[in-house]
N, C-alpha and C positions, 0 to 999 in steps of 0.2 A: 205823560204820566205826571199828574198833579200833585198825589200821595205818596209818601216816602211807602216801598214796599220791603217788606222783611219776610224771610223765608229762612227755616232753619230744618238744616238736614246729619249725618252723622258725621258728627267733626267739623260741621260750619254752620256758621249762624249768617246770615246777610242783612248789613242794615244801611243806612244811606251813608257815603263818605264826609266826615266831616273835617276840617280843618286842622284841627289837634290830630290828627293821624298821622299827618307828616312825616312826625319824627319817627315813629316807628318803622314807616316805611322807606325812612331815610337811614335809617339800621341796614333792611335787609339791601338797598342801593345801594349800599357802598360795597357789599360783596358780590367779587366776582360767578358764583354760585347760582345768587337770584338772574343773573343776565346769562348763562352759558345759550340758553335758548332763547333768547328776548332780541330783538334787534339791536335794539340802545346800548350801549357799556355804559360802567359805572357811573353812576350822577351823586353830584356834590348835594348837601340837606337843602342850600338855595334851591338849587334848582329843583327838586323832589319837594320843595315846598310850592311851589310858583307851579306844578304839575297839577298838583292837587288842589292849587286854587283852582287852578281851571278847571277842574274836573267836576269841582262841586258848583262853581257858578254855573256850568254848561248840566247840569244834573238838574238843578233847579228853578229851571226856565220853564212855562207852561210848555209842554211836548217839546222837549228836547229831541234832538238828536242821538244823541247817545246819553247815558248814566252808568253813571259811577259809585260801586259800593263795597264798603269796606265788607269783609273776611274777619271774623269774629270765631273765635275758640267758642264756643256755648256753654263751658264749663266757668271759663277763666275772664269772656269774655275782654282778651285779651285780641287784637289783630294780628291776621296768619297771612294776611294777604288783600287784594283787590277782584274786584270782577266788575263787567260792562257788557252793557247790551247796547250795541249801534244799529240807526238803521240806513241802511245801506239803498240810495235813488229813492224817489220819488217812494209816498207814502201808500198809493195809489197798487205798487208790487209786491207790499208786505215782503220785502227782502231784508233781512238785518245777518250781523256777525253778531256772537258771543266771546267772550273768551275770560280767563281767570289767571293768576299769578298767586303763589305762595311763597311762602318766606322759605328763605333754603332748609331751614330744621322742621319744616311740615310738609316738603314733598317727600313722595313715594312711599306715603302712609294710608293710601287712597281716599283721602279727603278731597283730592282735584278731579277725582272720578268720578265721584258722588256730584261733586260742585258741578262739573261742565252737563251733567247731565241734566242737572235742574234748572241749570239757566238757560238748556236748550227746553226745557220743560214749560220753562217759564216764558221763551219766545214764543211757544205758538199759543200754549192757555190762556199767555196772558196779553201778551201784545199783538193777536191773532196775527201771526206770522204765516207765509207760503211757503217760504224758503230760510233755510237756519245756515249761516255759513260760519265754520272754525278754521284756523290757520292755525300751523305750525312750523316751527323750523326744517328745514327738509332734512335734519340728521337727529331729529328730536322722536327714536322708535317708540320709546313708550305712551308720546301722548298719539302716533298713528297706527299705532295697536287700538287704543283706545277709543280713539274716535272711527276707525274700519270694525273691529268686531264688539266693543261693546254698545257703543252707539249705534251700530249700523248705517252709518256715514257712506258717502259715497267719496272717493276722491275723484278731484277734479282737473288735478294734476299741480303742477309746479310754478308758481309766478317769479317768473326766473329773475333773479337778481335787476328787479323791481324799488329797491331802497337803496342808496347812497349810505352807510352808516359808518363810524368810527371805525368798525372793524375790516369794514370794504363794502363791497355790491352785497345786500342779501336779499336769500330764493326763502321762499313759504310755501310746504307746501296747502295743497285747497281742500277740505272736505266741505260735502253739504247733503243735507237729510230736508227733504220736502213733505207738505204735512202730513200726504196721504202714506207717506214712509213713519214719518213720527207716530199717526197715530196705530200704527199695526206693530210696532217698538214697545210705544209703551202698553200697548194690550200685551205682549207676552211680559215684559216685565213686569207688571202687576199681578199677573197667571205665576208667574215665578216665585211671588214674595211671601 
């Protein structure tokens, strides 16, 4: 991905992560809130700065790996949060992961519902994707509500305590929507709208 891409939907705007966002996203890191579902606990502003260098040097490498983009209010243009598209094995299987994070005062306002759906939208429209893969924490019900019946996700079960973290061993669980699933998803959601 050579072009910074931007895409705005209701309650989020996405635009490339740039280095000045640090701090704000060193606000929502310090609270316990943003991490209840996250693997990582708390991080210090260094270290959520030195995150996000990485993020942007590895975003703007011709065909990255993965990218990284800040979560923008569309109103306030103000940052609510991150999102990344990784791709996952050889280029050759169109396999990647998605996923998104908000600041603790703009979840469960459905902006991460609207979000993860465009970024799985935006895996296969735009990164011609075969397979979309999401993770979450395996005690986190509302984003596997979301990704089983509003996505129509499949789960794939539980990568069992898979990560070493601060807080001990943790499990994620696995959803994944393949294209010829994607693309008969988003025909009723558009029939819906």
């Amino acid at each position: 991905m050579s072009e910074p891409f931007i895409a705005e939907g209701p309650g989020y705007r996405l635009r490339p992560l740039r280095l000045e966002d640090a701090g704000v996203i060193s606000e929502f890191a310090e609270d316990e809130r943003y991490w209840l579902f996250l693997a990582d606990g708390t991080r210090t502003p260094n270290q959520v700065k030195q995150l996000v260098m990485d993020a942007v040097s590895i975003s703007s490498r011709p065909h990255p790996p993965e990218t990284w983009w800040a979560v923008e209010d569309p109103d306030t243009q103000t940052v609510i949060g991150t999102a990344n598209f990784k791709q996952l094995g050889a280029k050759t299987h169109r396999n990647c992961s998605v996923g998104c994070t908000l600041g603790p005062d703009f979840q469960g306002k459905g902006v991460g519902k609207a979000l993860g759906w465009a970024l799985v939208a935006l895996a296969f429209e735009t990164f011609n994707a075969h397979r979309v893969e999401c993770t979450c924490a395996v005690d986190n019900d509302a984003s596997i509500h979301i990704m089983k019946k509003t996505y129509g996700m499949t789960s794939e079960g539980i990568r069992r305590e898979y990560r070493l973290t601060a807080r001990g061993w943790w499990s994620s669980q696995v959803f994944s929507i393949l294209e010829d699933e994607y693309a008969a998803k988003a025909a009723l959601v558009k029939n819906e709208a």
